[in-house]
GUPAKOL-521932 format. One record per residue (C-alpha): residue number from 0; residue in three letters; chain; x, y, z. Coordinates in steps of 0.25 Angstrom, whole numbers, plus 5000, padded with zeros to 4 digits. Each point is the difference from the previous one (the first is absolute). Example, Ala and Ser with C-alpha at 12.3 -4.5 7.8 and 13.67 -1.06 7.14 Angstrom:
<rs>
R pos code unit    u    v    w
R   0  ALA    A 5049 4982 5031
R   1  SER    A 5006 5014 4998
</rs>
This chain:
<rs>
R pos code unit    u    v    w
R   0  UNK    A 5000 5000 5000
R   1  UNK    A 5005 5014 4998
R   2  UNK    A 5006 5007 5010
R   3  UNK    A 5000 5012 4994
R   4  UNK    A 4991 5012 4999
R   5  UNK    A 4991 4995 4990
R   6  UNK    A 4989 4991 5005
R   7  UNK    A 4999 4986 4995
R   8  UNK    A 4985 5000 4994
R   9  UNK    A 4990 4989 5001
R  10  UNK    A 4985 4998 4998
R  11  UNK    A 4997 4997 5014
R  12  UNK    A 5007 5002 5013
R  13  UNK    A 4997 4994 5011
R  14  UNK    A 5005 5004 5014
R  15  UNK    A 5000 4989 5012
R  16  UNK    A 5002 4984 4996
R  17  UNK    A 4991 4995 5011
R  18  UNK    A 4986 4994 5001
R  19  UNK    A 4994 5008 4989
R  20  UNK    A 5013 5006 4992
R  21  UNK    A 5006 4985 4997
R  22  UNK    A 4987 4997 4993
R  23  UNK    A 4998 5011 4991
R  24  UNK    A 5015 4999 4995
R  25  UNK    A 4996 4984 4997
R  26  UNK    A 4987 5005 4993
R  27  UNK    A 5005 5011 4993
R  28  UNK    A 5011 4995 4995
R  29  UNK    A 4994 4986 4995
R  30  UNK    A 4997 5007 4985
R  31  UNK    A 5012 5005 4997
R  32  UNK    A 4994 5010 4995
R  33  UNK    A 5004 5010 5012
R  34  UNK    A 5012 5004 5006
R  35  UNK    A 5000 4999 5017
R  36  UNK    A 5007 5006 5011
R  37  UNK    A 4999 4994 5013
R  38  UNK    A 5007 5008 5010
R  39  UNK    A 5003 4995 5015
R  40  UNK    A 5006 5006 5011
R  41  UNK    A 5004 4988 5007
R  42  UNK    A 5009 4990 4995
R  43  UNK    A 5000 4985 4995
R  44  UNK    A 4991 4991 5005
R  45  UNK    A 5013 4990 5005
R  46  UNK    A 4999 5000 5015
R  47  UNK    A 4998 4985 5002
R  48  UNK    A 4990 5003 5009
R  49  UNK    A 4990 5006 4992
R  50  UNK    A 4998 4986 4994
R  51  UNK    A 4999 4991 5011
R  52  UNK    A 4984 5005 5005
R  53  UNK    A 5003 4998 5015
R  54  UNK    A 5013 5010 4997
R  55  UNK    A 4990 5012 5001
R  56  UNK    A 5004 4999 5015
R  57  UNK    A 5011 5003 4995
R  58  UNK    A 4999 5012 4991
R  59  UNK    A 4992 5009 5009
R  60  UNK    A 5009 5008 5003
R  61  UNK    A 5010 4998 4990
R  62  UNK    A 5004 5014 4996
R  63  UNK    A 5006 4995 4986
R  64  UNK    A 4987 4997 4994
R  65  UNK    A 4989 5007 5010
R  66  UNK    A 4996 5016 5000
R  67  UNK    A 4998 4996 5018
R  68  UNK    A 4990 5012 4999
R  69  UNK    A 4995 5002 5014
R  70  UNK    A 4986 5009 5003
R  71  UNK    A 4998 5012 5008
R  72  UNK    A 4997 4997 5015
R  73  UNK    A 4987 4995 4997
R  74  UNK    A 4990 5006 5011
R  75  UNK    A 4992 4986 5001
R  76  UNK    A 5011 4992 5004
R  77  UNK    A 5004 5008 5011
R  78  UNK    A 5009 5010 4992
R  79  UNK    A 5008 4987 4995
R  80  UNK    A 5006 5001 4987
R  81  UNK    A 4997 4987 4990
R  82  UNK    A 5012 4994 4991
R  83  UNK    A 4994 5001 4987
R  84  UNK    A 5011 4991 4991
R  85  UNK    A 4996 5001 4984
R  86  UNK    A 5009 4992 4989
R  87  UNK    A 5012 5009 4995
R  88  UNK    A 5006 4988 4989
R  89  UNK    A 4996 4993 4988
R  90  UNK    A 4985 4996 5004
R  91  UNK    A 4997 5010 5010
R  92  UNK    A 4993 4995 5011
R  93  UNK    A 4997 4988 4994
R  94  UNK    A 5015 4995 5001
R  95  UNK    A 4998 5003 5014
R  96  UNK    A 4987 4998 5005
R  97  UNK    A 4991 4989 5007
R  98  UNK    A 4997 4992 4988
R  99  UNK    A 4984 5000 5001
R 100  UNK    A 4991 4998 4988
R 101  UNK    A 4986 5005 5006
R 102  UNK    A 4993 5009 4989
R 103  UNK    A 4990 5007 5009
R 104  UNK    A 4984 4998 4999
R 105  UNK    A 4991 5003 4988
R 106  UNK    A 4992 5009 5007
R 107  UNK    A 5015 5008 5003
R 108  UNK    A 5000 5002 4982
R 109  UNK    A 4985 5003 5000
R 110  UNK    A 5001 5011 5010
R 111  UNK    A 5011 5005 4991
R 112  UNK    A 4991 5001 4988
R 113  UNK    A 4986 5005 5008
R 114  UNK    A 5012 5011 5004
R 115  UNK    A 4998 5004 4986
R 116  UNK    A 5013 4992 4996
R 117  UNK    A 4994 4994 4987
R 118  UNK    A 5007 4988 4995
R 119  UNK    A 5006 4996 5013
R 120  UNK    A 4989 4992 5007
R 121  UNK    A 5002 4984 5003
R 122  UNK    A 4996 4995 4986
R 123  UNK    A 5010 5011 4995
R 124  UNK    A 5011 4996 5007
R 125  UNK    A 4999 4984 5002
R 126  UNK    A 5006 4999 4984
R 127  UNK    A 5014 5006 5004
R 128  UNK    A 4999 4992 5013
R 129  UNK    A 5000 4988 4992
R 130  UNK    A 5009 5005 4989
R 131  UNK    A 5011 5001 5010
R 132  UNK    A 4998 4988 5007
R 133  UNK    A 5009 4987 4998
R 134  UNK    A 4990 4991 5011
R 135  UNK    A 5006 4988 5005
R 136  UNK    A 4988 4994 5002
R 137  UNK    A 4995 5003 4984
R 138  UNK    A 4989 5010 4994
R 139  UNK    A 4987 5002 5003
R 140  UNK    A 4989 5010 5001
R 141  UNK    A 5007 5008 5009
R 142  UNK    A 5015 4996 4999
R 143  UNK    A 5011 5000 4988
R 144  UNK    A 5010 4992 4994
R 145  UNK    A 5012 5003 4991
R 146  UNK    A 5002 5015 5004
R 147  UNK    A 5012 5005 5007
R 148  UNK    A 4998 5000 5014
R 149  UNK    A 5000 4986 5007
R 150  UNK    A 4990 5000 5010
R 151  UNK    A 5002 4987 5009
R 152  UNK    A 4996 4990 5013
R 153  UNK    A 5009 5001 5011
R 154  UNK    A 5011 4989 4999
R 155  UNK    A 5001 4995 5015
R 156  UNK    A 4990 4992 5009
R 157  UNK    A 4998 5009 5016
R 158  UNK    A 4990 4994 5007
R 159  UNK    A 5001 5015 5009
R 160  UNK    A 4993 5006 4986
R 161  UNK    A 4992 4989 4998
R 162  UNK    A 4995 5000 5014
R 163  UNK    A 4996 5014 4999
R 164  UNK    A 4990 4996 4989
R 165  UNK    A 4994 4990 5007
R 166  UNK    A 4998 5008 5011
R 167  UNK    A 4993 5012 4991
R 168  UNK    A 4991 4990 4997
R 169  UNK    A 4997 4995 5014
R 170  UNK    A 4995 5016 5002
R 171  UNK    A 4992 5000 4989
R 172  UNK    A 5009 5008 4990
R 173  UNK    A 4999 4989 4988
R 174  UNK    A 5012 4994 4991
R 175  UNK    A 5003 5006 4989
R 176  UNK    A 5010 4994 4991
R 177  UNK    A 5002 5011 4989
R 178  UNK    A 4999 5015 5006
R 179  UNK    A 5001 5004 4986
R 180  UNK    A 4989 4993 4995
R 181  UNK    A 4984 5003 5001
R 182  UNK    A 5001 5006 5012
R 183  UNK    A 5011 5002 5011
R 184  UNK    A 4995 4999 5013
R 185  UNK    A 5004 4988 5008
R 186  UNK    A 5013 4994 5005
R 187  UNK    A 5009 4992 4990
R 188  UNK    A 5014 5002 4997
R 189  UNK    A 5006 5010 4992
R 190  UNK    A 5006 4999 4987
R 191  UNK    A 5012 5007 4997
R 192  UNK    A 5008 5005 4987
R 193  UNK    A 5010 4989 5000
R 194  UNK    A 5004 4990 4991
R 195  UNK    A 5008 4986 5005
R 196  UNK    A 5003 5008 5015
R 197  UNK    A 5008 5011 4992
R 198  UNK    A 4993 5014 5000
R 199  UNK    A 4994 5004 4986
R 200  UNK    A 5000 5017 5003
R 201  UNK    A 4997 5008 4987
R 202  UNK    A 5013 5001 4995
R 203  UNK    A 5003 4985 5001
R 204  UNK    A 4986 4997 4994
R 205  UNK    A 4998 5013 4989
R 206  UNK    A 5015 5007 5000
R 207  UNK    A 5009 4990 4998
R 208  UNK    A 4993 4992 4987
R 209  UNK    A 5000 5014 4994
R 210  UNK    A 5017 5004 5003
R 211  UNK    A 5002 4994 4986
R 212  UNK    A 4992 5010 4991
R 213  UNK    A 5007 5010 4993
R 214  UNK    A 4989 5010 5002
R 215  UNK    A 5000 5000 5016
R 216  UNK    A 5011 5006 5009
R 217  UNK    A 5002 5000 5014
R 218  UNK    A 5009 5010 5010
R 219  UNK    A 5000 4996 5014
R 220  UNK    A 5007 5010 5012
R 221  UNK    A 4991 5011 4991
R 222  UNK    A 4992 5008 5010
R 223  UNK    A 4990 5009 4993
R 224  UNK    A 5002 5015 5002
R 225  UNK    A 4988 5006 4994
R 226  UNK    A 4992 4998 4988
R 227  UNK    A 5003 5013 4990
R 228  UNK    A 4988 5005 4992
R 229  UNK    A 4996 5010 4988
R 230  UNK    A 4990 5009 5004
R 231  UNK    A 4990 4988 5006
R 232  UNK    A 5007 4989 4991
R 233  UNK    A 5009 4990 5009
R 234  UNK    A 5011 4998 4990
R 235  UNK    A 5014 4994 5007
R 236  UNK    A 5003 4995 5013
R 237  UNK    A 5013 5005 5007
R 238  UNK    A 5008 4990 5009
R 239  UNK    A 5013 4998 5007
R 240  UNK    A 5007 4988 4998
R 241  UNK    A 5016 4996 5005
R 242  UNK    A 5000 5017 5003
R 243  UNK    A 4997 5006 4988
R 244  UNK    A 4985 5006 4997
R 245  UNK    A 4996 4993 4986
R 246  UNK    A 4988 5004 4993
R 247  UNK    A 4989 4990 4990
R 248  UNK    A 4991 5005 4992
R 249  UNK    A 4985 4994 4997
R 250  UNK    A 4994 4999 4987
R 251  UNK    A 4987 4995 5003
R 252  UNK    A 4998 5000 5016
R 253  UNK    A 5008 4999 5012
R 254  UNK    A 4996 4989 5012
R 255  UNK    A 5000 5003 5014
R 256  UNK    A 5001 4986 5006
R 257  UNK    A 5008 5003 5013
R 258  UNK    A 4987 4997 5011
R 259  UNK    A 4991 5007 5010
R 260  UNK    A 5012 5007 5006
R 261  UNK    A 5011 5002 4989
R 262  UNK    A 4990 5003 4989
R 263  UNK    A 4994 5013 5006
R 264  UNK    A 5012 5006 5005
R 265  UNK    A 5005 4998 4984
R 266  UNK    A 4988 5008 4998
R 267  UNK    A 5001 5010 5011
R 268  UNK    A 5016 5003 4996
R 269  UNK    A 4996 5002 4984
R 270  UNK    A 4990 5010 5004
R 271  UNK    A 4987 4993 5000
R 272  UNK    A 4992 5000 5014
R 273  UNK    A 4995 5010 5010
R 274  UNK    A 5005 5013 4998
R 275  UNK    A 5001 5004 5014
R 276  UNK    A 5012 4990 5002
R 277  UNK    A 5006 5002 4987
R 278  UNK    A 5004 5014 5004
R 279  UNK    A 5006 4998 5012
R 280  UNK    A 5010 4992 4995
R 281  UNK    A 5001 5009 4987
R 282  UNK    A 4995 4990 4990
R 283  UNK    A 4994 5007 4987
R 284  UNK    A 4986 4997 4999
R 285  UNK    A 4996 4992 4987
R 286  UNK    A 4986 4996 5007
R 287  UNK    A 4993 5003 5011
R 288  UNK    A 4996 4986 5004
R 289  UNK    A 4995 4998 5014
R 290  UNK    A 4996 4987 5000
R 291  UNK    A 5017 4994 4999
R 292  UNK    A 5002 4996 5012
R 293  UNK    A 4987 5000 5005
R 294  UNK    A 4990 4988 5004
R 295  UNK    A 5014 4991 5006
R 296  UNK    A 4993 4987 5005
R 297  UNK    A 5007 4988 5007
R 298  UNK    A 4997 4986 5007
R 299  UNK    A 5003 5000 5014
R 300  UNK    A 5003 4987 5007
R 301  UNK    A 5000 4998 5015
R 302  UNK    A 5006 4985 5001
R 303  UNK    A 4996 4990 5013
R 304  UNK    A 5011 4990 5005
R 305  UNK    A 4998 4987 5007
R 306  UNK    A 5010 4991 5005
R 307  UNK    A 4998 4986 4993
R 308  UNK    A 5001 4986 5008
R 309  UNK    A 5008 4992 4991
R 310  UNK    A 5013 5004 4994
R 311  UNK    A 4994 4999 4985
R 312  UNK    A 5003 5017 4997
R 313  UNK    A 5009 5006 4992
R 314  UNK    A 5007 5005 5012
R 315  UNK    A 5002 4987 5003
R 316  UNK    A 5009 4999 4989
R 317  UNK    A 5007 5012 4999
R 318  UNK    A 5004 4998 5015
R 319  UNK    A 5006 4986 4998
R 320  UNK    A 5014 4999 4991
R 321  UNK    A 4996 4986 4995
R 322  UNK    A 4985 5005 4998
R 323  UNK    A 5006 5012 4994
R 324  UNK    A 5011 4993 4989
R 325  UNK    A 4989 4990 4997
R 326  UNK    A 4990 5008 4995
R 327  UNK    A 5009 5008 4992
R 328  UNK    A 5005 4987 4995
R 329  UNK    A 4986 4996 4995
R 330  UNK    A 4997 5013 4995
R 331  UNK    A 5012 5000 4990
R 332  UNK    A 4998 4984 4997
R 333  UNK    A 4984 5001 4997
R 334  UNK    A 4999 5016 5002
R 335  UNK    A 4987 4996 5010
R 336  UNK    A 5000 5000 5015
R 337  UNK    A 5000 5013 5011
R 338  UNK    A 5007 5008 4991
R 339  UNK    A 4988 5002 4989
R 340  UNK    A 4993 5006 5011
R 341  UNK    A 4992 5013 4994
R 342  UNK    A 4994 5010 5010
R 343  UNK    A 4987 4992 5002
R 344  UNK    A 5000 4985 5000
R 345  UNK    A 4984 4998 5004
R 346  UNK    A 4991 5011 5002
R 347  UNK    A 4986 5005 5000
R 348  UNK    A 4990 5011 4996
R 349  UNK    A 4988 5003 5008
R 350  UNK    A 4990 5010 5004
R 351  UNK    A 5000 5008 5014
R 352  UNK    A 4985 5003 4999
R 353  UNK    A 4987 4992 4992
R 354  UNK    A 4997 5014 4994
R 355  UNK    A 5013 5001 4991
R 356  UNK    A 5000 4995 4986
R 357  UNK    A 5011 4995 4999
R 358  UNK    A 5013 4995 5010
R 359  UNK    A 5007 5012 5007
R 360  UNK    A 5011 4992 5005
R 361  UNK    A 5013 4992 4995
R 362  UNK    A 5007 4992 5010
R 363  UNK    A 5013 4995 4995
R 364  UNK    A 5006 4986 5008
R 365  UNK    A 5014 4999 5002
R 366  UNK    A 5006 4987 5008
R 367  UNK    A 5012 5008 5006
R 368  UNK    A 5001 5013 5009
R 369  UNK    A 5009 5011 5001
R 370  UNK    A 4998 5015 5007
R 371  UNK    A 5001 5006 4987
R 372  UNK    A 4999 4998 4986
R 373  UNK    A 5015 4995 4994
R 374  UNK    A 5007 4999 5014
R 375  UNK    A 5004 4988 5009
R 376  UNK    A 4990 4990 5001
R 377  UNK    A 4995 4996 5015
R 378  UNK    A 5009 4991 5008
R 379  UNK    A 4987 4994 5002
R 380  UNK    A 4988 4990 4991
R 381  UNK    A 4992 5009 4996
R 382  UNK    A 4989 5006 4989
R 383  UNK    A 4994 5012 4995
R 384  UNK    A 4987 5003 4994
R 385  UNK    A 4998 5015 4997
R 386  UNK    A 4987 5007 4997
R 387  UNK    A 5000 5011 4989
R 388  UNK    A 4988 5007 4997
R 389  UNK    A 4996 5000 4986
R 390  UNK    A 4992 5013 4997
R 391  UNK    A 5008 5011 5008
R 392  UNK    A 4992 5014 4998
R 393  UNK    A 5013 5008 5007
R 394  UNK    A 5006 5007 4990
R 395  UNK    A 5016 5007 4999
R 396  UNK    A 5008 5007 4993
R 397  UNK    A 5013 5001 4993
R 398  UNK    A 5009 5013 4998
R 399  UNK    A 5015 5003 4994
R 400  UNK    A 5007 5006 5012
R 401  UNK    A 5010 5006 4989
R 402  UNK    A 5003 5002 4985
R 403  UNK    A 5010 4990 5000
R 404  UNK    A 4995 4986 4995
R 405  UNK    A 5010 4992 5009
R 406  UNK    A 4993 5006 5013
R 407  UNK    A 4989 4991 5006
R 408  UNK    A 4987 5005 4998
R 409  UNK    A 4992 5004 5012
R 410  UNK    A 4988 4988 5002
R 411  UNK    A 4988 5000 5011
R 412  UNK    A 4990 4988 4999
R 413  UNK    A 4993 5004 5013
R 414  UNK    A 4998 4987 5002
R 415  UNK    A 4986 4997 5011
R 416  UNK    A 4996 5015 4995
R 417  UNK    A 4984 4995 5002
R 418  UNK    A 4991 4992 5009
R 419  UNK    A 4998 4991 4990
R 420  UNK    A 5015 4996 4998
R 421  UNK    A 5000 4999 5016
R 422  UNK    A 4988 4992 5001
R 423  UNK    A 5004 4990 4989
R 424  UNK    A 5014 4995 5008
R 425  UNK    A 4993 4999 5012
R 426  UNK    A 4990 4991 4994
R 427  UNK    A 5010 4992 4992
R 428  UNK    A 5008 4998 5010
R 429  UNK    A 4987 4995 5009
R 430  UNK    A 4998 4991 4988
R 431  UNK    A 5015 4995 4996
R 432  UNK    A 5000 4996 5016
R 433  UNK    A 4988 4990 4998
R 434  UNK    A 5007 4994 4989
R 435  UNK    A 5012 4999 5008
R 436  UNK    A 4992 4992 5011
R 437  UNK    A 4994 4991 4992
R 438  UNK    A 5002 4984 5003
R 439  UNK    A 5009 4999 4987
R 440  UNK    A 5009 5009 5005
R 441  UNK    A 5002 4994 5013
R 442  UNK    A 5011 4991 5000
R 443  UNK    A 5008 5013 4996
R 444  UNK    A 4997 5012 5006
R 445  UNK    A 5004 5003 5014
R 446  UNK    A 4997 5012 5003
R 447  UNK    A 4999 5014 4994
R 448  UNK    A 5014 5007 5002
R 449  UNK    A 4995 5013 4993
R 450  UNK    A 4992 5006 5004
R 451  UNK    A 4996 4990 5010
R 452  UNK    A 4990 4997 5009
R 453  UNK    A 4998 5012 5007
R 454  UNK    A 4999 5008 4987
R 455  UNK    A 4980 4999 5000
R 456  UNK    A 4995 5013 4999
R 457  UNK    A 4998 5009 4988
R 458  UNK    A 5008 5011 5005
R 459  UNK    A 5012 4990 5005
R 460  UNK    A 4998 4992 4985
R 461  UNK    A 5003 5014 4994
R 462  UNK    A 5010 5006 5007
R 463  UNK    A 5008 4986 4997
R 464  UNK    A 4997 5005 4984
R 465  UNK    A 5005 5013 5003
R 466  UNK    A 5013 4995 5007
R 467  UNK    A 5002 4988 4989
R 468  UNK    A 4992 5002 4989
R 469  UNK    A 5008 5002 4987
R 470  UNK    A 4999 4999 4984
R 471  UNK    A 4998 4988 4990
R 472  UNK    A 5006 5008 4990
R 473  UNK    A 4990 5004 4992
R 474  UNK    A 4999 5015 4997
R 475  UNK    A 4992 5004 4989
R 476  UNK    A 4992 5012 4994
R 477  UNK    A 5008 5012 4999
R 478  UNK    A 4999 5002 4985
R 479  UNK    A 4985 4996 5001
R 480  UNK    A 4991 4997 4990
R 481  UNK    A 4988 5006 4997
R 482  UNK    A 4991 5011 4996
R 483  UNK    A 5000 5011 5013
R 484  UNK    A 5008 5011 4999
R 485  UNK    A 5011 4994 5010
R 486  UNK    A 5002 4986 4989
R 487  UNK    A 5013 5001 4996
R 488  UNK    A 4996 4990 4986
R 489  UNK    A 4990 4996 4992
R 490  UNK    A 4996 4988 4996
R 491  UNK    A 5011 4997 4990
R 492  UNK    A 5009 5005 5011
R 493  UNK    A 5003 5012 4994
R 494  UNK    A 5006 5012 5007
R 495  UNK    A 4987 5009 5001
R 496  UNK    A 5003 5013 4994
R 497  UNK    A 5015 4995 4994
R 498  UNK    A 5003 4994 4985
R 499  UNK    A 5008 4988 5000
R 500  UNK    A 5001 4995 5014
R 501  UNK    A 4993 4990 5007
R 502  UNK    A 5001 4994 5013
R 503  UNK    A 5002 4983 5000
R 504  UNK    A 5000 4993 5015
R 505  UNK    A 4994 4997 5014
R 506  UNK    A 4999 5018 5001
R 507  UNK    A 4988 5002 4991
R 508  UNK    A 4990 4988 5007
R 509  UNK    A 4987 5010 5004
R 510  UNK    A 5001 4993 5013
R 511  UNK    A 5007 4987 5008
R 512  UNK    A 4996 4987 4992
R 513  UNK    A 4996 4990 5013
R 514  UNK    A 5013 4990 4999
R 515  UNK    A 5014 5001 4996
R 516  UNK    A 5004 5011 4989
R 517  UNK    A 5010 4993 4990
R 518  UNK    A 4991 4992 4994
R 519  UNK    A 4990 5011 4996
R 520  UNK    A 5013 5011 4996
R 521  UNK    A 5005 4989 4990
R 522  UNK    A 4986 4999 4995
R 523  UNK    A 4997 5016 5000
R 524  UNK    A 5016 5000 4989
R 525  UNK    A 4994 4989 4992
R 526  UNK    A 4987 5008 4998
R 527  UNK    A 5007 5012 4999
R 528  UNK    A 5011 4993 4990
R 529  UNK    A 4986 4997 4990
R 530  UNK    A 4995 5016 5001
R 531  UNK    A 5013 5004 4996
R 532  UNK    A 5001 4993 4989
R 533  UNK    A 4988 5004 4995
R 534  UNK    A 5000 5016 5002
R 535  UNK    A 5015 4996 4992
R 536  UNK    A 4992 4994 4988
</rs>
């Protein structure tokens, strides 16, 4: 590439190879037609870690290939501040997150629609669901075969996950083998995007069968600096790559890729968001877009611990040399075992009250137990099961704190922000314990170690939210779409009020889908991939 002045020039240029950005570089690529820039601020996805699905323990905080954003003190949490880490590498965060393959509900795409979001209800989106999928267990009304993303069974028999599915059922919550299917409430075990116990994030599964064309071109370590424009007309993207400020120009349109965090601060830093902010950090205004930013949704999780009777965890494991070795042994022999352990083994979805529609909780089962997410496991046998509330109606915010791109941008979820939010841990967690004590849990828990047993009323139930509660990693919305004046695309994800700029990732959801988000973001490129193909014709 030229490392000159004059800007390399391709059709499209897309910034951020994550969820959504490895995607549309594999769609819009496939032709040959048009020529494809992929630009990504992190590096090479060859941290051995990022392919072994247990090793995102591991790549939590991992500085070489994670932003480790951190949120304001969040006034919910008692003032804490939430570690918030997002994919800075070839993937994004799906080379480093959890592994999950849960789409959300139907009703979740048809709110989206009655929103005024046409051609984005759950008959809309249920084709590019399938065209991405590679389901191990074959094709069918709801599932795809022969796409790109492996989408498989968990490779490793745990009578602890199994055991929490029997004992969903014992409370009435029924099993559910497919939460992708007709419907997704129940308990069942999750599926996960993996293929023969190795990881399948987008750039194994949409990237690397692409690196060979001629017509697609990748530069990692290139952080975005701003999107440049002509009059209202986005026309090149400047980055900074090994120290030096390089420039590409877009024929056709440039693709902002780079998530729920990363995607609006691009936008905020080129000039396009509320003007207010933009001044006080002397950025010339290009639009006055108030809605960037805006809208900042998140799933919270606030996870329950018990002590477990029999020595059949994964701390188990890890605590025991021989355990340890043996388990890595079979892992590089049959690549099954512990360590193709996603970030929920079993797991259900319920209601916390007859009156909602649809379920309002995700409770994710885990057979180990640590204080926090990516640190030491206990000394101890123990689980976790951790309630997540769907639906979340607070909403945040994020902000540049300066006109320097490599500056973290300023994020506030105001996580427990309404009674509803506040109400539905509490009864969650009510719930998740009944399962819990149910007889096909017995021979394994022991006792609660967090928050344990003194931990009954509603006020003592939420002040341990408030003191432990944190993020499953989920932001959304802050490029929404929509209609309203604060909708920052429309429904072709283009840039309101801006020419040959759209938005592509988990930021432009109209509002938190009810299950994991990388599922529906790879879905949300492939759609996006088709309309801009299209409006190239």
């Amino acid at each position: 590439m030229n490392s000159n002045h004059d800007a390399a020039e391709f059709d499209y240029v897309i910034v951020g190879a994550g969820s959504a950005g490895c995607v549309l570089a594999n769609r819009l690529s496939a032709d040959g037609k048009h020529s494809v820039l992929l630009l990504e601020a992190g590096p090479k996805d060859s941290n051995i870690w990022i392919h072994i699905p247990l090793g995102y323990g591991k790549l939590f905080k991992e500085k070489s290939v994670n932003w480790m954003y951190q949120t304001e003190p969040e006034p919910g949490l008692n003032g804490r501040q939430v570690f918030q880490p997002r994919g800075k590498v070839l993937g994004g965060s799906s080379s480093i997150n959890g592994l999950l393959y849960v789409r959300g509900q139907h009703e979740d795409y048809d709110r989206w629609r009655q929103r005024g979001n046409a051609g984005w209800g759950y008959d809309d989106v249920l084709p590019y669901f399938r065209k991405a999928e590679d389901q191990q267990r074959g094709s069918d009304k709801y599932h795809g075969a022969g796409g790109p993303l492996p989408v498989s069974d968990w490779r490793h028999h745990d009578p602890l996950s199994e055991a929490f599915v029997h004992a969903a059922a014992e409370v009435g919550i029924p099993t559910n083998p497919d939460f992708n299917g007709a419907t997704q409430e129940g308990a069942g075990f999750f599926q996960t995007t993996t293929r023969r116990g190795r990881r399948a994030s987008t750039a194994w599964s949409y990237l690397r069968p692409a690196l060979t064309r001629g017509n697609l071109h990748v530069e990692t370590s290139a952080l975005a600096q701003r999107i440049l424009f002509e009059g209202r007309r986005a026309s090149a993207v400047e980055y900074k790559q090994h120290g030096q400020l390089r420039k590409a120009k877009a024929r056709k349109e440039i693709l902002v890729s780079s998530g729920a965090y990363n995607s609006p601060q691009l936008l905020q830093l080129s000039g396009v968001g509320p003007a207010d902010l933009l001044k006080q950090h002397g950025i010339e205004i290009v639009l006055d877009a108030p809605g960037v930013g805006n809208d900042l949704q998140d799933h919270m999780q606030v996870r329950l611990i018990t002590r477990c009777a029999q020595s059949v965890t994964l701390n188990d494991i890890v605590n025991n040399p021989v355990r340890r070795v043996m388990a890595g042994l079979r892992y590089a022999a049959l690549r099954k075992g512990p360590l193709t352990i996603a970030a929920g083994t079993s797991g259900a979805f319920f209601k916390t009250s007859p009156r909602l529609a649809s379920p309002d909780i995700q409770i994710h089962f885990l057979p180990f137990s640590t204080d926090k997410m990516g640190e030491r496991l206990h000394p101890f046998s123990g689980f976790t099961a951790s309630v997540c509330q769907l639906r979340p109606e607070s909403r945040g915010s994020l902000k540049i704190r300066s006109a320097d791109a490599s500056v973290p941008p300023e994020i506030r979820i105001n996580y427990l922000a309404t009674e509803t939010d506040r109400r539905a841990f509490i009864d969650g967690i009510r719930i998740l314990r009944k399962i819990l004590a149910a007889p096909a849990l017995k021979p394994y828990a022991v006792a609660e170690v967090d928050p344990g047993a003194k931990v009954v009323s509603d006020d003592d139930l939420l002040e341990f939210c408030r003191r432990t509660g944190g993020t499953v990693y989920h932001p959304t919305s802050t490029c929404r779409m929509g209609n309203d004046p604060l909708a920052v695309v429309d429904q072709r994800l283009k840039v309101r009020g801006i020419e040959a700029l759209r938005v592509v990732d988990a930021s432009i959801m109209p509002d938190l889908m009810s299950g994991n988000t990388n599922a529906p973001t790879i879905m949300i490129a492939e759609k996006a991939s088709d309309m801009i193909l299209e409006d190239a014709r």
